[in-house]
C-alpha positions as a Markdown table, in Angstrom:
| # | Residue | x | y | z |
|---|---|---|---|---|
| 1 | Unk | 12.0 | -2.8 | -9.3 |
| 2 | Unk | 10.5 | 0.2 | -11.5 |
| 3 | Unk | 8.3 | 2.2 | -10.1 |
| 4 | Unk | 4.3 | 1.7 | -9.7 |
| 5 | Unk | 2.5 | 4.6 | -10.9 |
| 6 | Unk | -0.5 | 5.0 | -8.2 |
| 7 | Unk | -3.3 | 7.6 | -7.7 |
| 8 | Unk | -3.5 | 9.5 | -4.2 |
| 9 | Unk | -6.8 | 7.0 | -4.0 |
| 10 | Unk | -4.9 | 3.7 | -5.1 |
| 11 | Unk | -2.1 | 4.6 | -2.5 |
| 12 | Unk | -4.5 | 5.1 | 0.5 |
| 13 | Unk | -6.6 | 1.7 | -0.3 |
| 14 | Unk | -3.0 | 0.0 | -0.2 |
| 15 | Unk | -2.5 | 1.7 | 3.2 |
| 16 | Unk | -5.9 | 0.5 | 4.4 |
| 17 | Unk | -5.2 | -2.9 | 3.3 |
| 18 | Unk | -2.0 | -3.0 | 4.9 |
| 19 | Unk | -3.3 | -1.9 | 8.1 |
| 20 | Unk | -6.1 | -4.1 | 8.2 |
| 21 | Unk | -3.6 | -7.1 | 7.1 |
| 22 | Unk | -1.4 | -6.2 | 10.3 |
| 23 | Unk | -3.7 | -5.2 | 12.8 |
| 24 | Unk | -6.5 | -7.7 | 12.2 |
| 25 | Unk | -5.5 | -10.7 | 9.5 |
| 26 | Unk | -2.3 | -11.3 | 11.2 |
| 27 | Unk | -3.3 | -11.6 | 14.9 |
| 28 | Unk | -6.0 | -13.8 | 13.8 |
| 29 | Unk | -4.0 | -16.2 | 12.0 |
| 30 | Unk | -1.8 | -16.4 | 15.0 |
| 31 | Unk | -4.7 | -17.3 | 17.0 |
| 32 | Unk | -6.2 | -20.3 | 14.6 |
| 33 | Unk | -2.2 | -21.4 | 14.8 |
| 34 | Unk | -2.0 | -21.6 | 18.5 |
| 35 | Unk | -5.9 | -22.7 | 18.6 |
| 36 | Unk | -5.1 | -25.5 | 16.2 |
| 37 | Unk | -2.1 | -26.5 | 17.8 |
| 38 | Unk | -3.7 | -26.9 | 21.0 |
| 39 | Unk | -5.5 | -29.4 | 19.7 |
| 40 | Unk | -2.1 | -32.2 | 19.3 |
| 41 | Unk | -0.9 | -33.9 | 16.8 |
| 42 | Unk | -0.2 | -31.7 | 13.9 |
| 43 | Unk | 0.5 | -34.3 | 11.1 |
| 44 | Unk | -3.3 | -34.6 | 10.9 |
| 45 | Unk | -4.3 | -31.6 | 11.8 |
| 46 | Unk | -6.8 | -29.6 | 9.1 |
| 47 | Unk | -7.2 | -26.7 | 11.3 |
| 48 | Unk | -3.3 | -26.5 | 11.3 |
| 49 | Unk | -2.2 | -26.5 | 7.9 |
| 50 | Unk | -5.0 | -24.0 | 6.8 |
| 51 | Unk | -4.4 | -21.9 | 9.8 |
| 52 | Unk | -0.7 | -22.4 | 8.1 |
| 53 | Unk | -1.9 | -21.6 | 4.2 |
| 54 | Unk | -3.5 | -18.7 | 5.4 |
| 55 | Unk | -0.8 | -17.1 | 7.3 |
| 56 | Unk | 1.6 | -17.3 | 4.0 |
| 57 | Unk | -1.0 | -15.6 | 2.0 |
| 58 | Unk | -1.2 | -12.8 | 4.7 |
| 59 | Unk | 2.4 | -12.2 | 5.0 |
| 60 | Unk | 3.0 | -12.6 | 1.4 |
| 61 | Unk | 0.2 | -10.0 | 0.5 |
| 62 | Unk | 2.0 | -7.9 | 3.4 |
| 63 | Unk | 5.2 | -8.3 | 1.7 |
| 64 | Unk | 3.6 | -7.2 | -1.6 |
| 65 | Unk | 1.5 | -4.2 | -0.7 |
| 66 | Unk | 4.5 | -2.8 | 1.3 |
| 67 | Unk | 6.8 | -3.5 | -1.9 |
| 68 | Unk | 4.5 | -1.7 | -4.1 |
| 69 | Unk | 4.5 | 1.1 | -1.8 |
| 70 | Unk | 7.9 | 1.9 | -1.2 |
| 71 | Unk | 8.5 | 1.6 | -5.3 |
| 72 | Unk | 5.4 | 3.8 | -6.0 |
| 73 | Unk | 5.0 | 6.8 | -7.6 |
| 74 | Unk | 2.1 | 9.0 | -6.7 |
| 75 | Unk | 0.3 | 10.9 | -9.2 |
| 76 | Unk | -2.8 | 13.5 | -8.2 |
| 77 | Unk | -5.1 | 13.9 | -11.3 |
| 78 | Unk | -6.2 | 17.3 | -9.6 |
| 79 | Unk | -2.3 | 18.4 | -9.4 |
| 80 | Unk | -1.7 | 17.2 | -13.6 |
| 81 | Unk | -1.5 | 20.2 | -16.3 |
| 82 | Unk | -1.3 | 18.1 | -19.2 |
| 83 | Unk | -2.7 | 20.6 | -21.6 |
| 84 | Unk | -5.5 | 18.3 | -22.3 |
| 85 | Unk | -4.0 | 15.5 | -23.4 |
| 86 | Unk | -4.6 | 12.1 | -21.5 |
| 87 | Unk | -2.3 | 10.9 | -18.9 |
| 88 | Unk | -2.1 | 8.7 | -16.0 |
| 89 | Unk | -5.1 | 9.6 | -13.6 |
| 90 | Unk | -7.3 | 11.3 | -16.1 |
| 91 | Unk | -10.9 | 10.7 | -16.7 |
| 92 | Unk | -12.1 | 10.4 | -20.1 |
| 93 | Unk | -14.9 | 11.0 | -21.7 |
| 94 | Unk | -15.3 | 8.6 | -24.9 |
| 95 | Unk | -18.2 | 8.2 | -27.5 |
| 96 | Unk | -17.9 | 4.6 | -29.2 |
| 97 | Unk | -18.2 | 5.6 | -33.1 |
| 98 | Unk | -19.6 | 2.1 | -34.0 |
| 99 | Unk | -22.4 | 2.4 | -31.4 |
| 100 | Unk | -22.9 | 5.5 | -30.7 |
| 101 | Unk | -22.2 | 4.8 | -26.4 |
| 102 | Unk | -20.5 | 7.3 | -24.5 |
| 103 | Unk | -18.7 | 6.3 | -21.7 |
| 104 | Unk | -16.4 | 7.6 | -18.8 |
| 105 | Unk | -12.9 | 5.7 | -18.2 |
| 106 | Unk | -10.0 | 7.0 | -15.3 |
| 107 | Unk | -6.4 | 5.5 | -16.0 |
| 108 | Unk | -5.2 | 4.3 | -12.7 |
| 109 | Unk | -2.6 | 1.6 | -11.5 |
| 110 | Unk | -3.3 | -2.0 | -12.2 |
| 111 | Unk | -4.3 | -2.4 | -8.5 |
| 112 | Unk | -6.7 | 0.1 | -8.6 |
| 113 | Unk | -8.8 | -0.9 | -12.1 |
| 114 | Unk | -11.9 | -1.7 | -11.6 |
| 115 | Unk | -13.6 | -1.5 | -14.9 |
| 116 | Unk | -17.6 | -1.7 | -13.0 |
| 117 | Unk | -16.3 | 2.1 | -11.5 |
| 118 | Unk | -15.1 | 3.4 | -14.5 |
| 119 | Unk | -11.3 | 2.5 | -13.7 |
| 120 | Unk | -9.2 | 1.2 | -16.3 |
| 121 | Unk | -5.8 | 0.5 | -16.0 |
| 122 | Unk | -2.9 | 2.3 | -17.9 |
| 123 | Unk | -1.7 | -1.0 | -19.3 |
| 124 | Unk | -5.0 | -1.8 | -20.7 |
| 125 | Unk | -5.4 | -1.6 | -24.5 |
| 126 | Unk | -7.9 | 1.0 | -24.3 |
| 127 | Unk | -5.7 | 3.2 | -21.9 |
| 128 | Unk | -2.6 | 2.3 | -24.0 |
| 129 | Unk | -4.5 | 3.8 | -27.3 |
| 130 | Unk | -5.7 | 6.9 | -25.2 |
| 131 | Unk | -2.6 | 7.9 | -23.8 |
| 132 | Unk | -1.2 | 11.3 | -25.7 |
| 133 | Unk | -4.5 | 12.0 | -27.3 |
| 134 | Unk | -6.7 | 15.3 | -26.9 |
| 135 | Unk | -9.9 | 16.2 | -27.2 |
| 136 | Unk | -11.9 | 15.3 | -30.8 |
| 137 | Unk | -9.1 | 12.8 | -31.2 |
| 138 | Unk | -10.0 | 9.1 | -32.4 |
| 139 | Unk | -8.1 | 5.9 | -30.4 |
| 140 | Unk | -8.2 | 2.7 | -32.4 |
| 141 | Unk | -8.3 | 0.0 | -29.8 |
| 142 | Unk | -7.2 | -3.3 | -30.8 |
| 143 | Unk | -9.4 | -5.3 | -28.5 |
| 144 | Unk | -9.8 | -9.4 | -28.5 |
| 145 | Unk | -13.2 | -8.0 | -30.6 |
| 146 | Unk | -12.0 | -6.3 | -32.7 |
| 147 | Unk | -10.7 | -3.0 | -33.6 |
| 148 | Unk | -12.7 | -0.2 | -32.1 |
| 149 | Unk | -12.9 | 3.3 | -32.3 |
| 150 | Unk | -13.8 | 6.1 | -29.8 |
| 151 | Unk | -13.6 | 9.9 | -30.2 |
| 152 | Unk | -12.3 | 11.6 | -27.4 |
| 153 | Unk | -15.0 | 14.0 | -26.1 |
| 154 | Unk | -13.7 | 15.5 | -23.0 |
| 155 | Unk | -10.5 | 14.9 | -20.7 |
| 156 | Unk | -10.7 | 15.7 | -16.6 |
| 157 | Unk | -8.0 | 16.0 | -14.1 |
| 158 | Unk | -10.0 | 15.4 | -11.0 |
């Protein structure tokens, strides 16, 4: 498996989420199991085979999440001396030259977008047009929409 590129951020909401997965998803899955089977026959019990459904998607996420953390790579914006162009785990500043918005974008790890925060992912067509480019540059972004265009107006390693 190639690595997953991962801000210090991204990495520690994985470790929280594996935590919480172990220490308080998977005992109480275990519980509606033995709860459930308590109750007898299992060929027609509900309780059961959701009890069951769940604990697959808990130790499937588990599996996941600890997969993703022993391939990932991870990158602290504050620690970056790009020279100003964009990389992974840079905030950018962009003015949209059709509407005149500005707006503020980080690249993070596809785990870890969240476009309502301001975090896009790196394999997004925005981030893929921004990588490389400095300050005053203009990214065409080939959107469903549309081509768009934004200038560049600052880049932050924070």
């Amino acid at each position: 498996m190639a690595t997953i590129p991962l801000t210090r951020r991204g990495a520690e909401l994985l470790k929280d989420e594996l935590q919480r997965l172990k220490s308080v998803e998977r005992p109480a899955v275990i519980n509606a199991i033995a709860e459930a089977r308590a109750q007898g026959d299992l060929s027609e019990n509900a309780e059961y085979d959701a009890a069951r459904e769940r604990q697959a998607f808990v130790e499937g996420r588990i599996a996941e999440i600890e997969s993703k953390l022993a391939n990932a790579q991870v990158i602290d914006p504050a620690e970056l001396d790009a020279d100003g162009r964009v990389v992974f785990g840079a905030t950018v500043e962009l003015e949209d030259l059709e509407s005149g918005d500005a707006v503020t974008y980080q690249i993070v790890g596809e785990d870890e977008a969240d476009i309502k925060t301001g975090r896009i992912s790196v394999s997004s067509p925005i981030a893929r047009a921004l990588i490389g480019k400095g300050v005053d540059d203009v990214a065409e972004v080939r959107a469903p929409g549309g081509v768009r265009e934004y200038q560049i107006l600052d880049v932050r390693y924070e």
